[in-house]
Backbone as numpy.savetxt, mean C-alpha at the origin, in Angstrom:
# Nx Ny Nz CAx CAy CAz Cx Cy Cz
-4.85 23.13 -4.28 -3.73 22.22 -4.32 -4.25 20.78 -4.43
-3.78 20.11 -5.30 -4.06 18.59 -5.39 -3.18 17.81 -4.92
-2.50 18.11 -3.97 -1.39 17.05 -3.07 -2.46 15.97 -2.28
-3.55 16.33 -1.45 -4.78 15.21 -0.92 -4.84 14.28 -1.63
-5.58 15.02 -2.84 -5.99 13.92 -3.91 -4.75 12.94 -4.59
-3.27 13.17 -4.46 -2.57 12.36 -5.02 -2.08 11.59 -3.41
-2.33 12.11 -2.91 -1.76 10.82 -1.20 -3.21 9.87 -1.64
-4.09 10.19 -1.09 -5.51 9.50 -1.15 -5.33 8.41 -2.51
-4.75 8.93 -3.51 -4.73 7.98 -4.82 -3.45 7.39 -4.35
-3.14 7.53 -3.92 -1.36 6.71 -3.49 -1.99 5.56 -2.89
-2.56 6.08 -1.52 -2.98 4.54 -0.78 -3.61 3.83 -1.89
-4.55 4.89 -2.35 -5.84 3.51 -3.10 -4.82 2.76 -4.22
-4.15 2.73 -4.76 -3.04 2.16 -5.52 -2.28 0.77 -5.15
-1.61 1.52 -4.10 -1.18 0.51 -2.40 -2.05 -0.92 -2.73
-3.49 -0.43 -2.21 -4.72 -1.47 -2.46 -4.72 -2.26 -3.34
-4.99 -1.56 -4.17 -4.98 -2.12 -6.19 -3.97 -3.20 -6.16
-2.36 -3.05 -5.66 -1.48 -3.74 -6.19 -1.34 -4.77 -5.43
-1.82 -4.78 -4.34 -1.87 -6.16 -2.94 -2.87 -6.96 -3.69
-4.22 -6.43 -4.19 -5.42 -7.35 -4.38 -4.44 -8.77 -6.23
-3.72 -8.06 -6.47 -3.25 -8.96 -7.55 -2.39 -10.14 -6.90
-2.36 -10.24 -5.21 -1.66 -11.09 -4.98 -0.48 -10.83 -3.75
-0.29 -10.97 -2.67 0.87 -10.50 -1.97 1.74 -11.73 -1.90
1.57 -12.41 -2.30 2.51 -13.80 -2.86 3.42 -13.50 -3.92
3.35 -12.53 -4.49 3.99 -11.86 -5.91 4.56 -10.63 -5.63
5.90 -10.33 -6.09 7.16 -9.69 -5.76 5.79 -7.46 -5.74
5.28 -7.23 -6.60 4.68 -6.18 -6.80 3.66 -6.40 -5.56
2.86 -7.38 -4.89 1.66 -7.53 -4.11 2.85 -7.06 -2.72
4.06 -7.82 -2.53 4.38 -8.33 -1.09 4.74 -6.58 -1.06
5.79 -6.09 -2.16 6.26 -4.90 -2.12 4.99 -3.94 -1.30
4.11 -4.20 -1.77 2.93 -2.78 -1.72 2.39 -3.26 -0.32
2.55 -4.49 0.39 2.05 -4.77 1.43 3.25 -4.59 2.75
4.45 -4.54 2.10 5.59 -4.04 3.38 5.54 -2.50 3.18
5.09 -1.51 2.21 5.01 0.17 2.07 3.98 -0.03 3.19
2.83 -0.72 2.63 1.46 -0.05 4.06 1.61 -0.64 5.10
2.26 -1.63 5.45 2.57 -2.09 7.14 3.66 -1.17 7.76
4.85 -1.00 6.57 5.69 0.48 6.91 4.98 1.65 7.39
4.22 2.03 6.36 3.71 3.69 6.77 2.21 3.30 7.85
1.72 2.44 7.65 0.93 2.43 9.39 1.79 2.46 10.56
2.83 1.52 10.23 3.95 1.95 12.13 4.09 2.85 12.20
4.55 3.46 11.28 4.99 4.92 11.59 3.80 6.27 11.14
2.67 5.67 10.75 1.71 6.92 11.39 1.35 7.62 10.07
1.55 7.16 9.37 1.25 7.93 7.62 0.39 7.38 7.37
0.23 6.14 7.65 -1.52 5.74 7.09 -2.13 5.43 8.36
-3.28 5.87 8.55 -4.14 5.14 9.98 -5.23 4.17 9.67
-6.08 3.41 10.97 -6.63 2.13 10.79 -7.48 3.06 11.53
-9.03 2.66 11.11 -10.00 2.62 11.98 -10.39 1.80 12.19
-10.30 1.27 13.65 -11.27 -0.32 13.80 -12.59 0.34 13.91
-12.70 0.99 14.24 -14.29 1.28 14.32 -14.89 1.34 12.86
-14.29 1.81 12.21 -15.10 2.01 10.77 -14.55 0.68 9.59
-13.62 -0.01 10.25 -12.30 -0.73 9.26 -12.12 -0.12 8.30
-11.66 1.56 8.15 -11.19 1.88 7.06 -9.73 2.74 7.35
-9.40 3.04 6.19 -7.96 3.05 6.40 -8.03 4.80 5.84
-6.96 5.59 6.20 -7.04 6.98 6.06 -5.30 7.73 6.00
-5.04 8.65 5.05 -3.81 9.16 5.47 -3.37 10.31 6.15
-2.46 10.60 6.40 -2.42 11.53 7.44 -1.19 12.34 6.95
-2.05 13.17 6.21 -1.28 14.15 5.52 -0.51 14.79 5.78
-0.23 15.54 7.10 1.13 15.90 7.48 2.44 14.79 7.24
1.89 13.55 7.81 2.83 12.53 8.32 3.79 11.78 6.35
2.67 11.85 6.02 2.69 10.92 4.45 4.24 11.31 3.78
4.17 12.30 3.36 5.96 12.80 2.59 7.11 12.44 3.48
7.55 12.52 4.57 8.17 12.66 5.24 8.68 10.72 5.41
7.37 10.08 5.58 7.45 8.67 5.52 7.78 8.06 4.22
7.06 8.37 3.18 7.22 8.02 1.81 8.98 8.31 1.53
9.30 9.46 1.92 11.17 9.78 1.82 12.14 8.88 2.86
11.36 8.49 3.91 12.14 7.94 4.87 12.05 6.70 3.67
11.20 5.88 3.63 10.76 4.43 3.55 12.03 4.32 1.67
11.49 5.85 1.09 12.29 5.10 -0.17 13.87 5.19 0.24
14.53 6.13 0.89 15.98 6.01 1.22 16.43 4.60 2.10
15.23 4.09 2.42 15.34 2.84 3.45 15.59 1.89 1.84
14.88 1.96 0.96 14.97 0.95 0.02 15.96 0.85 -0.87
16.22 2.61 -0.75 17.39 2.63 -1.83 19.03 2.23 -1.48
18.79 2.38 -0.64 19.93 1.81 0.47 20.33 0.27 0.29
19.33 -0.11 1.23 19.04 -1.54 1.00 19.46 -2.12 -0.74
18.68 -1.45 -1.60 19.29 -1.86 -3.04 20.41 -1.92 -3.55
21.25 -0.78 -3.05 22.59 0.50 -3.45 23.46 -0.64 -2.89
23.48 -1.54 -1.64 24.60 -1.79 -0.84 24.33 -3.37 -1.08
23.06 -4.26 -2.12 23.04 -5.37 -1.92 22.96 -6.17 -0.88
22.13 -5.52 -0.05 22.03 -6.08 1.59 20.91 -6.53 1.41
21.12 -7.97 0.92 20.14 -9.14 1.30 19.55 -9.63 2.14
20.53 -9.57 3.66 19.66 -9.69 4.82 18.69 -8.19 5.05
19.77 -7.59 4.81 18.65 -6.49 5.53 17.11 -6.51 4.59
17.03 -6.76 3.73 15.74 -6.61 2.24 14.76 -7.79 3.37
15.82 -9.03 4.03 15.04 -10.06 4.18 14.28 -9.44 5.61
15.40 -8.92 6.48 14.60 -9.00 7.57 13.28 -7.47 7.17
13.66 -6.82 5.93 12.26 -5.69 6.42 11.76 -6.78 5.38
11.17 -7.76 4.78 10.18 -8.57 4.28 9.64 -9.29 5.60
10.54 -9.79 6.59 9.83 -10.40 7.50 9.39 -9.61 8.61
9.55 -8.17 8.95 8.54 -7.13 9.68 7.77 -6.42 9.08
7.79 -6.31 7.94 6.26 -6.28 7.48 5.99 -6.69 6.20
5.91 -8.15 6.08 5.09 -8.55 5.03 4.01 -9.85 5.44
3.15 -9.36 6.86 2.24 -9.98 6.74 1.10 -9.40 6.47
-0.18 -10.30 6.50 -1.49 -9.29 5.82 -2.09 -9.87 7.35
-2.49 -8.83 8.18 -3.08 -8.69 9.19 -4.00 -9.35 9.40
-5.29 -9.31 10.26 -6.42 -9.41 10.54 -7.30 -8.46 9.86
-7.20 -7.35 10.37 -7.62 -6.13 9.42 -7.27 -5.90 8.26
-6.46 -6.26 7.78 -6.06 -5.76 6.28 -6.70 -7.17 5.31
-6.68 -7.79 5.75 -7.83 -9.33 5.52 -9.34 -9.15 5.31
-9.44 -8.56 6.41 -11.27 -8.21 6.22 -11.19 -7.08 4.82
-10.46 -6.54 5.21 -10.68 -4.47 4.41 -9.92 -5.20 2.80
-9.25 -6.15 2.46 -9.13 -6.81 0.98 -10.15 -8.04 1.08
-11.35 -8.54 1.63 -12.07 -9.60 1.47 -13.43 -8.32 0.84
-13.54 -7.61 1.79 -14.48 -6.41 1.30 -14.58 -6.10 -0.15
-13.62 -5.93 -0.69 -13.58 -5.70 -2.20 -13.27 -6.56 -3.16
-13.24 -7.58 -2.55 -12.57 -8.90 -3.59 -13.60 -9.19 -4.55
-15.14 -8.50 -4.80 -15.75 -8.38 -6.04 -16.04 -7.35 -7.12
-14.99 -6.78 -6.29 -15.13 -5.68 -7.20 -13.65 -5.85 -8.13
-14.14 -5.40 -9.50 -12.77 -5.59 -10.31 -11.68 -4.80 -10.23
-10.51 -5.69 -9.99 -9.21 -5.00 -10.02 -8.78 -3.44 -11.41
-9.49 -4.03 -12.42 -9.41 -3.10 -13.21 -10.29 -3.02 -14.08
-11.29 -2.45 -14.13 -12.63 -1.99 -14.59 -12.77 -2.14 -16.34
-13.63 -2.68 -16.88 -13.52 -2.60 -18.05 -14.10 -1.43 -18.87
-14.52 -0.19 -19.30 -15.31 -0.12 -19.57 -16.01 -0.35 -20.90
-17.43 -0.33 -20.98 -18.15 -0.35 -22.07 -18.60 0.78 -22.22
-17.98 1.28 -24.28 -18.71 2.31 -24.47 -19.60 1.92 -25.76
-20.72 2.99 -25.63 -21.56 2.77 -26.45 -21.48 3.35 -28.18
-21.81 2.59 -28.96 -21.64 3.33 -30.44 -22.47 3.89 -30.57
-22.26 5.40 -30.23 -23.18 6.32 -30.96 -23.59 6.52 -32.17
-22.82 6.70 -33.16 -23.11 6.73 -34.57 -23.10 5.50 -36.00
């Protein structure tokens, strides 16, 4: 089953779309999903290791809560409510600071070079 491998690529995505910016409507979005699903236990923090991990039982169940939370919010034009879940979780932590300073040389999107064989 490849359900692991598509949670595991979910977070790393999460990542991808914060590093373009959480000042920007796609960065802040992807940074209130992972402050969402850490409260509630779908993604975990290691301070010991500062790395971040999902928790595969927990992940679907949150991902369905969090989008009916949004779709809602969209469906009914509830502006406050959009505002107040931007202002419980759209900050970038302490930890989530170090763990995006960590990779800030590595490229957002890889170029590659291929070689002409023939």
């Amino acid at each position: 089953m490849l359900r692991p491998q598509y949670y595991a690529s979910y977070l790393g995505s999460i990542f991808r779309t914060m590093r373009f910016g959480t000042g920007e409507a796609h960065g802040l979005a992807a940074l209130v999903e992972l402050n969402y699903l850490l409260e509630n236990g779908a993604i975990t923090y290691d301070a010991e290791t500062g790395r971040y991990a999902v928790d595969y039982e927990t992940l679907p169940g949150k991902i369905t809560e969090f989008a009916e939370l949004l779709l809602t919010i969209e469906a009914t034009g509830d502006f406050e409510r959009a505002r107040a879940l931007k202002d419980a979780y759209g900050d970038v932590g302490p930890e989530l600071e170090t763990a995006l300073q960590r990779v800030a040389n590595v490229p957002i999107d890889p170029a590659p070079i291929y070689q002409n064989y023939w």
